[in-house]
N, C-alpha and C positions, 0 to 999 in steps of 0.2 A: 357522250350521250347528248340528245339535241333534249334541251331544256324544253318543258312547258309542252309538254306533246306527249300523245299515248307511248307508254311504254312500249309497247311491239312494237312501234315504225319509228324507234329513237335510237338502236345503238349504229349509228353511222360511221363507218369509216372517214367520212371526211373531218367530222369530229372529233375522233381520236385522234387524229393527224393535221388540225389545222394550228395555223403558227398564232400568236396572242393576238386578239382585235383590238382594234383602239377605245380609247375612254370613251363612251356616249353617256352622255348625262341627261336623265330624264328633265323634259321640257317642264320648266317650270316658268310662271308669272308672263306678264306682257311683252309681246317683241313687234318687230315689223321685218319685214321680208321683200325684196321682189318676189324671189320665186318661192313655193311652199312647195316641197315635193311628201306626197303620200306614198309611205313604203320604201323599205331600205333591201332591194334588191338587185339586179342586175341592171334593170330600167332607170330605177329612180336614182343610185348611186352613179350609173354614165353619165345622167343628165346634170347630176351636181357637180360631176368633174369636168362638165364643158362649161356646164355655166359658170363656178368659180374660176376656172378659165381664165375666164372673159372679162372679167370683175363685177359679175352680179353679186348681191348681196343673196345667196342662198340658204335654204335651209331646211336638212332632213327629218320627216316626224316619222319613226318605225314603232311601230305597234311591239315588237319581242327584241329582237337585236341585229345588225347589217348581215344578210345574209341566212337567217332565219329558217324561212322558206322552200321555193323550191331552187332559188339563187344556188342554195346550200347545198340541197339535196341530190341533186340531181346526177346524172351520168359523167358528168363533163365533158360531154363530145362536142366540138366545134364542127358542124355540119353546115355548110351553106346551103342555100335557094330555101325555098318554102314546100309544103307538104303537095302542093301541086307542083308540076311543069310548066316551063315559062310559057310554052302556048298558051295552056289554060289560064296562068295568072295574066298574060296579057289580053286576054278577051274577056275576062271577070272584068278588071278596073280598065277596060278601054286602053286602047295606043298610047297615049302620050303617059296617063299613072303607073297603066299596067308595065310599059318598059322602066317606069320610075323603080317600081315594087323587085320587078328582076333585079333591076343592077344595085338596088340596096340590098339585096338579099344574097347576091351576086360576091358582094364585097364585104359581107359582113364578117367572115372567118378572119380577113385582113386587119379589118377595124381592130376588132379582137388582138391581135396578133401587135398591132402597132400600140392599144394603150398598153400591154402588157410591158410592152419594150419602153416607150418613153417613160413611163411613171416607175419603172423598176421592180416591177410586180412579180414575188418569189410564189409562182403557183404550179410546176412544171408544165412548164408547156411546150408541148411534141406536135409536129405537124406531118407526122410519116403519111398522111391520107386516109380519108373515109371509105369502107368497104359496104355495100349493100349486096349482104349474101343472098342469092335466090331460092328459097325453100322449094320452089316444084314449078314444073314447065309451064301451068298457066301464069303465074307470073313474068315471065321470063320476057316476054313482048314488051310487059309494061314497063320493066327497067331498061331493056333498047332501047325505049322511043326516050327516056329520060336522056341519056347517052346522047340518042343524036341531037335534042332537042339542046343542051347545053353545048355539045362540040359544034353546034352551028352558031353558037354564040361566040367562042375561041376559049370556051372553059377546057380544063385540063380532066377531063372523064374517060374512061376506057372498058370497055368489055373485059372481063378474067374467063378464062376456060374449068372446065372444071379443077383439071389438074394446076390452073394456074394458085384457083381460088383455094387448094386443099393446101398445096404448099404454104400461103400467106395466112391460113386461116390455123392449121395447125388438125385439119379434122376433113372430114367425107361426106361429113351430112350435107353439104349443099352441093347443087349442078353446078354454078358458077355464080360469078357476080361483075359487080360495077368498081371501080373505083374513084375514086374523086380526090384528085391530088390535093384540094386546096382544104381540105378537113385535117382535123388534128384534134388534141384533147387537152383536159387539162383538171387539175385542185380546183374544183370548184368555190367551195367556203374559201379559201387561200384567194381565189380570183376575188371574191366580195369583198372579202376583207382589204384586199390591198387596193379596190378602188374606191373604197371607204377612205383607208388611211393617203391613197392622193389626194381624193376632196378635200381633207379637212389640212392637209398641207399646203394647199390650195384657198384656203378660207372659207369653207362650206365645214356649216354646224350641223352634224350629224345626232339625234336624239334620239335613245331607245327606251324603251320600257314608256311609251307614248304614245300610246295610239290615238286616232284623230277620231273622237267622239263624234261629229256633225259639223259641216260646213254652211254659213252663212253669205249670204250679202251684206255689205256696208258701201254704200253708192257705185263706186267704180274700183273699191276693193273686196277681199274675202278673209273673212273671220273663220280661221280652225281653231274650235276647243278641244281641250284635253282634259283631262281631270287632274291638272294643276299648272294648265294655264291656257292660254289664248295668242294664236301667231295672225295677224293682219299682212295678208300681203296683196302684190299686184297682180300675180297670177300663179294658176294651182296647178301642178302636176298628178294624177293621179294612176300609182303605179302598183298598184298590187295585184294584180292578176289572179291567181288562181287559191288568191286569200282573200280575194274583195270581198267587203263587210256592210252591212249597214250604211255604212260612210255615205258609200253610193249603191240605192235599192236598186235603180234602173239599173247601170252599171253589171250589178254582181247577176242580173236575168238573163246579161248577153253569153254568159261564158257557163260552162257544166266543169267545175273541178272534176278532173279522174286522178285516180290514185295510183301513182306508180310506185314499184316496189324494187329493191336491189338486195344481192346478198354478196358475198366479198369474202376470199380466203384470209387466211395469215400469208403471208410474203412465200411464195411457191419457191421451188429450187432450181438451180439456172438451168439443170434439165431439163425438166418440163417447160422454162422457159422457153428454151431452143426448140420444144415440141410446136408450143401454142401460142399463136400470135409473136414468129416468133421477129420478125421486122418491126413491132410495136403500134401496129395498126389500131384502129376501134373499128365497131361493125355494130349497124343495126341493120338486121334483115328485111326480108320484102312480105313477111306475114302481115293479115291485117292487123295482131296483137300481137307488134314485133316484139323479139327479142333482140338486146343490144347489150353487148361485151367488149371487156378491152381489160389491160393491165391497170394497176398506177404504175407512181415511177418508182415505188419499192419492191413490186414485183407481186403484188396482191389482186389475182383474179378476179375483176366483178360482172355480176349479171342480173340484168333487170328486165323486167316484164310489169305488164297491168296488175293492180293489185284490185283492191274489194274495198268496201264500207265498214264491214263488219269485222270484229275480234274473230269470229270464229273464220269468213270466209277468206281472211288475211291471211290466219298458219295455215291454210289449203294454200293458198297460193304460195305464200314463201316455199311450203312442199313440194309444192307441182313447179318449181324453181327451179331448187337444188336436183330434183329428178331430172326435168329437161338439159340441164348445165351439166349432167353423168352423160345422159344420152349424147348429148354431141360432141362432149368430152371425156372418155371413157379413163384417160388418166386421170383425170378429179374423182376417180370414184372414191378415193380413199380420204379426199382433201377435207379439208375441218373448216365451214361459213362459219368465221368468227361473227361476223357482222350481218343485219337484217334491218334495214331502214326503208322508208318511205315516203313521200310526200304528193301535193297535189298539183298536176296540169293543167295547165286552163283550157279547155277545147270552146271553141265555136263551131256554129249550127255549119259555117262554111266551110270548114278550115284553115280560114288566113285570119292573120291576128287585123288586131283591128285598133286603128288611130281616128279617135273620135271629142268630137267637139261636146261639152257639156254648156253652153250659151257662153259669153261674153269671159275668157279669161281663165279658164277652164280648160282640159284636157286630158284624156287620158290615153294609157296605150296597153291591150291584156290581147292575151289568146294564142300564145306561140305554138299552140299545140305540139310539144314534143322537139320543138326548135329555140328553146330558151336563149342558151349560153351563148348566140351567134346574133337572134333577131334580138333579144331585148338587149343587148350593148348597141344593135343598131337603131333602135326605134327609143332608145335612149337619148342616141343624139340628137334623132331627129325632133322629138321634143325640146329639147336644148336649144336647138335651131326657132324653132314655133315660139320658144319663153323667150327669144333674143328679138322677135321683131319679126321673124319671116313669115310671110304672108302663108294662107294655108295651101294656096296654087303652088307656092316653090318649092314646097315640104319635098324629102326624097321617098317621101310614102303617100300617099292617099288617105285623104279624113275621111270618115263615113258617119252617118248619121247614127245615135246606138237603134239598134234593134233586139228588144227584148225577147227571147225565146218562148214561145207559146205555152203553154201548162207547163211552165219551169218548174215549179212545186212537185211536177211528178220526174224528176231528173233522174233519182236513183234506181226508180226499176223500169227506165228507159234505157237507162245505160247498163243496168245488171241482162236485159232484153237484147240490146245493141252484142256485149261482148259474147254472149252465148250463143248469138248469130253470127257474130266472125271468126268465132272460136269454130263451130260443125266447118265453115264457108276454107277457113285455114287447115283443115284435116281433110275435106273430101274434095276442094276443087283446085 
């Protein structure tokens, strides 16, 4: 069960099955630091394992424990690029950032893929590739042009026919899909945990049950307090994304937490394994409130979609889950969702995440929208890079100034408006 969080969106599978985290001892009394990293996530954990590295003097403050979050929570699907297409991300951030943002985002699965391997990180990790199934022929355009738009880069993408896509997918409910050989998945809490347990083998101080009360100025350093003690350092990492607090007001106005939800069998039988999914593939589809499924490596079915705010609008949703999870897999009619977990996305008003300067030594990086496990190990190190000295022109991402969302105060039943408008948009068009 994930500690310290509502009962319904706590019994996780990754929880039940994650291997022992390392000692973090809650920060106490006066320290100094080069770098202060806020939040022990997939962002803030990559950045302390580049930067102890390196031989910075670093040091993690997490508000609950490494991996908490939605580090933890989350699907585990290594998907690369971003929620747009590299045209469009290269006319957003211009020629020279916007090919920056492609080929970081381009290479992120890799990244991925190489600290697992250098640091010995026991989280299974399978790279058979990423499917994007097509629910109905208007969309079917828009995953082409993804298609060409990466194979004209020399990414490894391919159209599936339908009958390509029923064989890999294990089911009939889609016309066809896309694949993308350079996706893969993996343990998520296993992944945090073991790039926790690099850092700190590495010489990065990792501290949980600490969260950073307010941050100050002290001339040309920064003061985080906590409520049992105080870290001084020369510059701040700020990595919490789709839990930013207080810490930072401006900060937490750019991003709208949404709540995604998953539910998960007990370990199915190698029959049915043979049915569904049965190459070991993951798959999130081309709805606008996708659904996205895949195995673990025990053989435990999961499936996630958008969740709600509310207790009550939650078990609708987990219901309207396990429904749709019958519907496109009629062998699960019988199967038993041990598991029913949660957590929050960070979405921006654009959809690309966003590396943003807070004045003089400062930084943060949130907004993965739905592309965590792949962009925040990448924009992990690209902070890593920014805390070692690299200027913000050579960054392999684009800084952006923050832009706070206009009546953010009314988020909830803009977004409760938004999904019941993609929700009719994904049934009739």
């Amino acid at each position: 069960m994930i500690k310290n969080d509502l009962p319904s969106i706590s019994n996780s599978v990754w929880s039940a099955t994650s291997k022992e985290p390392p000692v973090c001892s809650v920060f106490a009394g006066q320290h100094e630091a080069d770098v202060a990293i806020i939040g022990g996530g997939f962002t803030g954990l990559t950045a302390a394992l580049h930067l102890a590295k390196s031989g910075s003097n670093v040091v993690v403050l997490e508000a609950e424990t490494p991996g908490w979050g939605a580090s933890g929570r989350n699907g585990g699907q290594i998907n690369p690029g971003l929620k747009d297409d590299p045209d469009a991300v290269e006319a957003f951030f211009g020629p020279v950032f916007g090919k920056r943002a492609v080929e970081t985002s381009a290479s992120a699965a890799d990244l991925v893929a190489n600290l697992i391997r250098e640091n010995d990180i026991e989280c299974g990790l399978s790279r058979p590739g990423w499917i994007q199934p097509i629910h109905n022929v208007s969309a079917k355009a828009g995953v082409e042009e993804r298609v060409r738009q990466w194979v004209k880069r020399g990414a490894p993408l391919h159209m599936l026919s339908r009958a390509e896509t029923a064989d890999l997918l294990g089911t009939d409910a889609y016309i066809g899909s896309m694949i993308d050989e350079r996706g893969g998945q993996l343990h998520p809490l296993n992944y945090a945990i073991g790039l926790a347990s690099a850092a700190i083998r590495h010489g990065a101080s990792i501290h949980a049950q600490s969260r950073v009360l307010n941050v100050e100025k002290d001339g040309r350093r920064h003061v985080l307090h906590t409520s049992e003690g105080s870290l001084h350092a020369r510059r701040v990492l700020i990595c919490t994304n789709g839990y930013t607090d207080q810490v930072s007001a401006r900060l937490k106005r750019t991003i709208v937490p949404i709540r995604s939800i998953q539910i998960a069998t007990d370990p199915l039988s190698e029959g049915l394994r043979r049915e569904i999914l049965p190459k070991g593939h993951s798959a999130s589809d081309s709805r606008r409130l996708l659904l996205y499924f895949r195995f673990d490596e025990d053989g435990r079915f999961l499936m996630g979609g958008r969740g709600d705010y509310s207790e009550k609008g939650l078990a609708r949703q987990f219901a309207a889950l396990k429904s749709i999870t019958r519907q496109i897999y009629p062998q699960l009619s019988e199967a038993e969702f041990r598991y029913h977990w949660g957590g929050f996305v960070a979405m921006t008003a654009d959809h690309y995440p966003h590396l943003a300067s807070h004045g003089e030594g400062v930084m943060s990086a949130v907004g993965y929208n739905g592309r965590g496990v792949a962009m925040a190990t990448a924009l992990g190190k690209v902070l890593a890079d920014w805390a070692s000295g690299t200027k913000e022109r050579d960054l392999g991402f684009p800084v952006s100034k923050l832009k706070p969302i206009p009546f953010h105060f009314l988020r909830k039943p803009a977004v409760a408006a938004t999904i019941a408008w993609s929700h009719l948009r994904d049934r009739w068009s």
